[in-house]
C-alpha positions as CSV (number, residue, x, y, z in Angstrom):
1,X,40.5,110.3,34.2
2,X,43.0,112.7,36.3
3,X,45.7,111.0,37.5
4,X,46.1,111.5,41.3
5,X,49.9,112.9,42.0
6,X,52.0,110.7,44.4
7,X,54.1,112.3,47.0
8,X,57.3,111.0,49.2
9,X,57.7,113.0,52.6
10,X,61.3,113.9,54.0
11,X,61.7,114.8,57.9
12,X,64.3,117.5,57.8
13,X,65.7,120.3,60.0
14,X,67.8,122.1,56.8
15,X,70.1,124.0,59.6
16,X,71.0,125.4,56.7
17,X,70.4,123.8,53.4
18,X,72.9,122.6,51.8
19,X,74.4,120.5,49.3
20,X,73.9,117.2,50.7
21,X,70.6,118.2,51.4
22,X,70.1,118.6,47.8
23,X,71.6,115.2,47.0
24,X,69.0,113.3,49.6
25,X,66.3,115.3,47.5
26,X,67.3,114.4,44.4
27,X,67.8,110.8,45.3
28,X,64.2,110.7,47.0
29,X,62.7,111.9,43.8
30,X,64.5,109.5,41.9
31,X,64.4,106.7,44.0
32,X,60.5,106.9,44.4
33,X,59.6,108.5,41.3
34,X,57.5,110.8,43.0
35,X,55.5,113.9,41.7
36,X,55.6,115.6,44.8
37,X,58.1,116.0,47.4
38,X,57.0,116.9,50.9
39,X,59.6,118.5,53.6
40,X,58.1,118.2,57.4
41,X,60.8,120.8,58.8
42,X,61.2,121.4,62.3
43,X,60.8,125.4,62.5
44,X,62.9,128.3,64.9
45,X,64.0,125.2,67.2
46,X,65.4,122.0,66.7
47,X,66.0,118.3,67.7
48,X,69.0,118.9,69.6
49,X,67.9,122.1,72.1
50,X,69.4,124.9,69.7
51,X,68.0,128.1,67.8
52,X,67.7,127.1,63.5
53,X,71.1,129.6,62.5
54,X,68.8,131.1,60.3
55,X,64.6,131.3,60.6
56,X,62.1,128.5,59.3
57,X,61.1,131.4,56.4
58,X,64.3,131.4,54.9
59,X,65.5,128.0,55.1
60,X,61.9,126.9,53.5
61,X,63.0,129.0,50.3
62,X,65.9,127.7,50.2
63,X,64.3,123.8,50.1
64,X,61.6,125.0,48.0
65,X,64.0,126.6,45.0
66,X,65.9,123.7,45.0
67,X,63.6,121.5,44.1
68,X,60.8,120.7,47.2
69,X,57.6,120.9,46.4
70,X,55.5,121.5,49.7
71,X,56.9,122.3,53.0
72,X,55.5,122.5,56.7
73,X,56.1,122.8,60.0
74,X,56.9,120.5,62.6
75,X,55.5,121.7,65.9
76,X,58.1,122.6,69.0
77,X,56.0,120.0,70.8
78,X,57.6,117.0,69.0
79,X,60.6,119.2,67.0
80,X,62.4,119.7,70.6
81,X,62.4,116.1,71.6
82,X,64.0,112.8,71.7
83,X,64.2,111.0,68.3
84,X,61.2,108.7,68.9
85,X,59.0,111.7,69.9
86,X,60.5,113.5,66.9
87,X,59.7,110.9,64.3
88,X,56.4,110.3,65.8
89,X,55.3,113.7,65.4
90,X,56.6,114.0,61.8
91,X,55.6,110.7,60.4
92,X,51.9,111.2,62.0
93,X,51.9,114.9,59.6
94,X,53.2,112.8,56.8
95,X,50.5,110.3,57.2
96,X,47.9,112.7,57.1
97,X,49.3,114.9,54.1
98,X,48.8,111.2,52.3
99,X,52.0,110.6,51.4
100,X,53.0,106.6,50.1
101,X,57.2,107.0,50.6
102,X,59.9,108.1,53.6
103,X,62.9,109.2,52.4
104,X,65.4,109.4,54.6
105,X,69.1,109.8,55.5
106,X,71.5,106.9,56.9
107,X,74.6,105.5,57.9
108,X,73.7,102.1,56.0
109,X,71.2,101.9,53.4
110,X,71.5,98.1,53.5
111,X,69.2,97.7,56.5
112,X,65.6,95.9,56.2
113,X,63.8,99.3,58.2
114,X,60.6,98.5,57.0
115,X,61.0,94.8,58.7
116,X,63.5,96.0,61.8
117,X,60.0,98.7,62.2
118,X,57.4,96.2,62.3
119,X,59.4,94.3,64.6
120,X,60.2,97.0,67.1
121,X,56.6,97.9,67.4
122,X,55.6,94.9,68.6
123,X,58.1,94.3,70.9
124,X,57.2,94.3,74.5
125,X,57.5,97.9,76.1
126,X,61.3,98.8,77.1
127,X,60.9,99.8,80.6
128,X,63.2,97.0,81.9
129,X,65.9,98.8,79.9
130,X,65.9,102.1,81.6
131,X,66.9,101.3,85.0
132,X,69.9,102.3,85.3
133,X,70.3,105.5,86.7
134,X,73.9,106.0,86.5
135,X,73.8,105.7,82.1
136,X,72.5,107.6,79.9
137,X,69.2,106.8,78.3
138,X,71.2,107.3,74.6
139,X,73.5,104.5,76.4
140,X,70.8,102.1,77.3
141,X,68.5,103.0,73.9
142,X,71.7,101.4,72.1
143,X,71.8,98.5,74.7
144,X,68.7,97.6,73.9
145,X,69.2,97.7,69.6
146,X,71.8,95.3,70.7
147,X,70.1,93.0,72.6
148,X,66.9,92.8,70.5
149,X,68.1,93.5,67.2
150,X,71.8,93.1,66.7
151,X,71.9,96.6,66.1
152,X,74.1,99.1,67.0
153,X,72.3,103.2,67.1
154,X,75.1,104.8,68.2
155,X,75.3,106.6,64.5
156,X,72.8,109.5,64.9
157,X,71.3,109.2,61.6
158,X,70.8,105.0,61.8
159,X,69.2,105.9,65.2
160,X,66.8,108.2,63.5
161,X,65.8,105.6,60.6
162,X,65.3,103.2,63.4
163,X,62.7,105.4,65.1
164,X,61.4,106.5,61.4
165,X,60.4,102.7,61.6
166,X,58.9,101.9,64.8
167,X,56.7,105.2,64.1
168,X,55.5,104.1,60.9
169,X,54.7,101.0,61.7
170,X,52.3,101.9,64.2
171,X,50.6,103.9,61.5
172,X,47.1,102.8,60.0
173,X,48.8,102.8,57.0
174,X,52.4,102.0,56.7
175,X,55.0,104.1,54.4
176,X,57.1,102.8,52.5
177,X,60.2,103.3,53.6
178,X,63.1,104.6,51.2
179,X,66.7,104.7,53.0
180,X,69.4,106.9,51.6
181,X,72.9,106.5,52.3
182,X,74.7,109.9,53.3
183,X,77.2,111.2,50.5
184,X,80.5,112.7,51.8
185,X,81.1,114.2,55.3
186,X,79.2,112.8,58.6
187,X,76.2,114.3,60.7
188,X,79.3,115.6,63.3
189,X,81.8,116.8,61.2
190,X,83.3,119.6,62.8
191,X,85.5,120.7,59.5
192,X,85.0,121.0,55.9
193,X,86.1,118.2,54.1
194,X,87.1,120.0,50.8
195,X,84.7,118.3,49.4
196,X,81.2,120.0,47.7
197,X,79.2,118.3,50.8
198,X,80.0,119.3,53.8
199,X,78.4,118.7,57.0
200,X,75.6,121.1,58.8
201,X,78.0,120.9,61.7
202,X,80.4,122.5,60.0
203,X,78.9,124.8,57.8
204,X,77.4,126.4,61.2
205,X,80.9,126.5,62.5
206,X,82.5,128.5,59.1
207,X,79.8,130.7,59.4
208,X,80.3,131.6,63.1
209,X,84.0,131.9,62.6
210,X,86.2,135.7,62.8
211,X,86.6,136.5,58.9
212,X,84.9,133.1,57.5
213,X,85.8,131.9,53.9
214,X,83.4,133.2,51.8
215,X,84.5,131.2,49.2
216,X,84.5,127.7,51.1
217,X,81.0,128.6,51.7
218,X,79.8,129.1,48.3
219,X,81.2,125.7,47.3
220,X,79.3,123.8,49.9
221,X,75.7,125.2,49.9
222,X,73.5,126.4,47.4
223,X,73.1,129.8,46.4
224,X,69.5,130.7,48.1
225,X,71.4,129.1,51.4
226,X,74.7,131.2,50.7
227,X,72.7,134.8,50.3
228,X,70.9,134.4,53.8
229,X,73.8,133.1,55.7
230,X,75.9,136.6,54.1
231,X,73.2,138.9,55.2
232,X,70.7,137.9,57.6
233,X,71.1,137.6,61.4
234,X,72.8,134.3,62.6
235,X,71.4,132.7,65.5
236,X,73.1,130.0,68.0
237,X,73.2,129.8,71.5
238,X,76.3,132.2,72.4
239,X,73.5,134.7,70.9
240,X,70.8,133.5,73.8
241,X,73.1,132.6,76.7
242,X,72.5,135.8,78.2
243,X,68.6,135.1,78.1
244,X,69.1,132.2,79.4
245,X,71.4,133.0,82.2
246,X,68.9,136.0,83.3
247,X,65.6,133.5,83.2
248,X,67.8,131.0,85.6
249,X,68.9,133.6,87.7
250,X,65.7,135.3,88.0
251,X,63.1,132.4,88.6
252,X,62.5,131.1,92.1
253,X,63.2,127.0,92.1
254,X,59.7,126.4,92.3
255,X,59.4,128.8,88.8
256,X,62.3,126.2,87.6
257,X,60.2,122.9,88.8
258,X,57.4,123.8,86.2
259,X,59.8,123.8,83.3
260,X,59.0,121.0,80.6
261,X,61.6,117.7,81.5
262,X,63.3,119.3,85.0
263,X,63.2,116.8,86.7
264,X,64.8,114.8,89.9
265,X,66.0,118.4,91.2
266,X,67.6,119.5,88.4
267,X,66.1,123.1,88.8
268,X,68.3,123.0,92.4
269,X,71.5,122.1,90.0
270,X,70.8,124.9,87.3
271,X,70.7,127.6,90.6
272,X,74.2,126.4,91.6
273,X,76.3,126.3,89.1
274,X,74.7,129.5,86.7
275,X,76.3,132.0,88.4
276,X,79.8,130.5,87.6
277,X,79.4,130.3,83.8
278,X,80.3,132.8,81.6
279,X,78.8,131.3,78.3
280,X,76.6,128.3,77.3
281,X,79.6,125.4,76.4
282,X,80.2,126.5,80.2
283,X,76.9,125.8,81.4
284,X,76.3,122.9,79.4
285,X,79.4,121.4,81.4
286,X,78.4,122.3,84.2
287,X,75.4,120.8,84.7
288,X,76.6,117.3,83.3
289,X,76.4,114.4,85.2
290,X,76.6,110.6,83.9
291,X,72.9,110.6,84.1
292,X,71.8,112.8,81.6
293,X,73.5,113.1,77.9
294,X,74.8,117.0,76.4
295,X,71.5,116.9,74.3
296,X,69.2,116.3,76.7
297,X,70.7,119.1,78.9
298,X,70.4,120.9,75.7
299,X,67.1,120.4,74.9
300,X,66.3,121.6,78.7
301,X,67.8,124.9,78.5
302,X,66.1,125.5,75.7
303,X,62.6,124.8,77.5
304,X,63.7,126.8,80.0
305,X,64.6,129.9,78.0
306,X,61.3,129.7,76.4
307,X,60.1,129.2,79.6
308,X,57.8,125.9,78.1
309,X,55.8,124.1,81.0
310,X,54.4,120.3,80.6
311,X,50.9,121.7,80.6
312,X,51.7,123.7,77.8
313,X,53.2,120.5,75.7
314,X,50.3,118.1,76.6
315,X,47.6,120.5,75.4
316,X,49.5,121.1,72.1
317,X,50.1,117.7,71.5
318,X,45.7,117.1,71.7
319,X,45.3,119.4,69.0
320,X,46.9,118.4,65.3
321,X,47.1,120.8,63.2
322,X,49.7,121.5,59.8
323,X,51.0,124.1,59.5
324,X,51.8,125.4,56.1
325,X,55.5,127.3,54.7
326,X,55.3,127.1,51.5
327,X,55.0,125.4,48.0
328,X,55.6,125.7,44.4
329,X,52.9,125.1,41.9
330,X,53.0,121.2,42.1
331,X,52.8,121.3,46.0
332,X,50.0,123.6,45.4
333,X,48.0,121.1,43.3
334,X,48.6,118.6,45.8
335,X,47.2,120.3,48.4
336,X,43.8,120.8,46.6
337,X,44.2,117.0,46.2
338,X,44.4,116.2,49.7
339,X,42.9,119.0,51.4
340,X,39.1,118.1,51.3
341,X,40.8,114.4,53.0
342,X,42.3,116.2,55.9
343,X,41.5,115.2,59.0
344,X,43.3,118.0,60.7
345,X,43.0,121.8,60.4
346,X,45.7,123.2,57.4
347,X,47.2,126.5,58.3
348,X,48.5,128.9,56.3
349,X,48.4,132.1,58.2
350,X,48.2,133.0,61.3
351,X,45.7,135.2,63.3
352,X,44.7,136.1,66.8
353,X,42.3,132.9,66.8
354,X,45.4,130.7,66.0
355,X,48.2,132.3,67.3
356,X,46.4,133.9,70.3
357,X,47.0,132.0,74.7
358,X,44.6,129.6,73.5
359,X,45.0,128.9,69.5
360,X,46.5,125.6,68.1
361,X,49.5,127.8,67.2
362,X,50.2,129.5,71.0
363,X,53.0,128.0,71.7
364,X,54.7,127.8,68.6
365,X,54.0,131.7,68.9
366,X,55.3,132.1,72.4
367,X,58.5,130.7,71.1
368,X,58.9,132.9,67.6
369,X,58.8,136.2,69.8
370,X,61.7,135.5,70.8
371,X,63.7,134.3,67.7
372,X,62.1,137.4,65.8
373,X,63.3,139.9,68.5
374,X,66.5,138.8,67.8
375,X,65.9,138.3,63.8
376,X,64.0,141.7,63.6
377,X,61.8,139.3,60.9
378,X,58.3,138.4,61.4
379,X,57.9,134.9,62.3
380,X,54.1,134.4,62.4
381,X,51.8,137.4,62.4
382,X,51.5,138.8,59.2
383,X,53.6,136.0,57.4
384,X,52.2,133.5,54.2
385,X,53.5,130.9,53.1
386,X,56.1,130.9,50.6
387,X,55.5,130.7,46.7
388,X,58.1,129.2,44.6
């Protein structure tokens, strides 16, 4: 009788990969005993409203020669959101690929999430909470942790686990859930730490530096992760602020009220103060207000440099779909295990049907063009996934 390979999923954005990256791996296989390890990584885009520093292709061969077995994508739709979008999104992929374990990063490894999940997704509906106009829905997300769980989110990984557990517990079928506690410097760790594990924070700030330290990169990322950083294009958003600044400046207001999350008049706000910023930290403070948090503005320049409407994110959101990266030879044979199960169409390259103004893959096209303009790397056309 052939035994049937087990897999344990990881949600990751690998902005780049690095070492503690390779510890959380490691651990995950370890702590699940898992034949497979599956990476749901958020592609060109991320969580936060930013360009990956370096594209989806080369941080998936990075994850996959150090030691991940299957990779895919996570769509823009739910990669650009709010943590409880995100992990919606990525847990529902997981679900599907048939995966029995979450492993996943956090402040406190101590917590009950698979308990603290089944109890947030029964809870009544939060809309109570969200009243205030004059906080930030971060601010009262945390309030209400407090007030129904004794918990406080304000870390930004323990705020992920928690929506990693509402999500799965909504699932048909529950994962289990497998915290990790993060080894050495913090999710916002602006400097290296002189230790081997540095934050992505500030690995992305070495590497954008006059005359980095080659050297006090090497010792913080693997070597497939050090060889892109050294010689392929970096991008951030001091790269796209002039793209953005032209698409603001060049849109009527009604153009800006289509854009994906501009609401309550924000599209008049964006008008007024554009023309008195010289580069994106600039805009970003501009455009503050107690109402909405940095990442949220974030995440809304970024829609509006890609120039994403709401129609476009409700259709893509009807239509599931994986989309494949890349695998080595055990992620292979787990996909010939699972595929016939799938109830969702599997990817692995990308043609007019696909990738053309009506395919599952349009937007996540729409949004490549312009990373690869900027790359000079194919993104989508003519790509398949890696083999490791």
């Amino acid at each position: 009788m052939i035994k049937l390979l087990q897999a344990t999923g990881m949600i990751v954005e690998y902005n780049p990969f690095h070492n503690g990256h390779l510890y959380h791996l490691q651990q995950a296989r370890k702590r699940t005993q898992a034949d497979v390890l599956i990476a749901v990584m958020s592609g060109n885009y991320l969580q936060r409203g930013e360009p990956a520093i370096i594209d989806k292709w080369q941080r998936t061969k990075a994850a996959l020669i150090n030691g991940v077995d299957l990779v895919v994508e996570l769509p823009l739709a739910t990669a650009v959101e709010p943590a409880d979008r995100f992990a919606q999104g990525a847990l529902a992929i997981l679900s599907q690929l048939g995966c029995s374990a979450l492993a996943f990063g956090t402040e406190n490894e101590q917590i009950d999430y698979q308990a603290i999940g089944q109890r947030l997704a029964t809870l009544p509906t939060r809309h109570a909470y969200f009243r205030d106009y004059k906080q930030t829905y971060a601010t009262q997300l945390n309030q209400y942790y407090q007030d129904t769980l004794n918990l406080n989110s304000d870390a930004p990984n323990h705020l992920l686990a928690l929506s990693y557990a509402t999500s799965n517990a909504k699932l048909a079928k529950p994962l289990k859930l497998i915290p990790i506690a993060r080894s050495g410097a913090q999710y916002l760790d602006q400097e290296l730490n002189g230790s081997a594990i540095a934050s992505a924070t500030s690995i992305r700030h070495l590497v954008t530096a006059a005359n980095f330290s080659h050297a006090a990169l090497e010792k913080v990322v693997p070597a497939a992760t050090y060889q892109s950083l050294t010689t392929q294009p970096i991008m951030n958003w001091a790269t796209l602020f002039p793209y953005l600044k032209y698409k603001v400046e060049s849109s009527s207001l009604f153009e800006l009220g289509q854009i994906y999350q501009m609401t309550e008049g924000l599209e008049y706000r964006f008008k007024k103060v554009v023309h008195q910023t010289a580069n994106f930290s600039e805009l970003l403070r501009a455009l503050k207000s107690k109402r909405y948090t940095y990442t949220r503005l974030q995440r809304l320049c970024l829609y509006v440099l890609l120039n994403i409407k709401q129609t476009e994110i409700t259709t893509t959101l009807e239509r599931s779909y994986i989309r494949l990266l890349g695998f080595n030879k055990k992620g292979q044979a787990y996909l010939h295990q699972v595929k016939q199960d799938l109830e969702v169409p599997l990817i692995s390259r990308v043609d007019q049907e696909v990738g053309g103004e009506n395919g599952l893959l349009a937007l996540e096209v729409k949004a490549d063009w312009l990373y690869e303009q900027q790359s000079g790397c194919a993104q989508d056309f003519g790509r398949s996934p890696i083999r490791v």
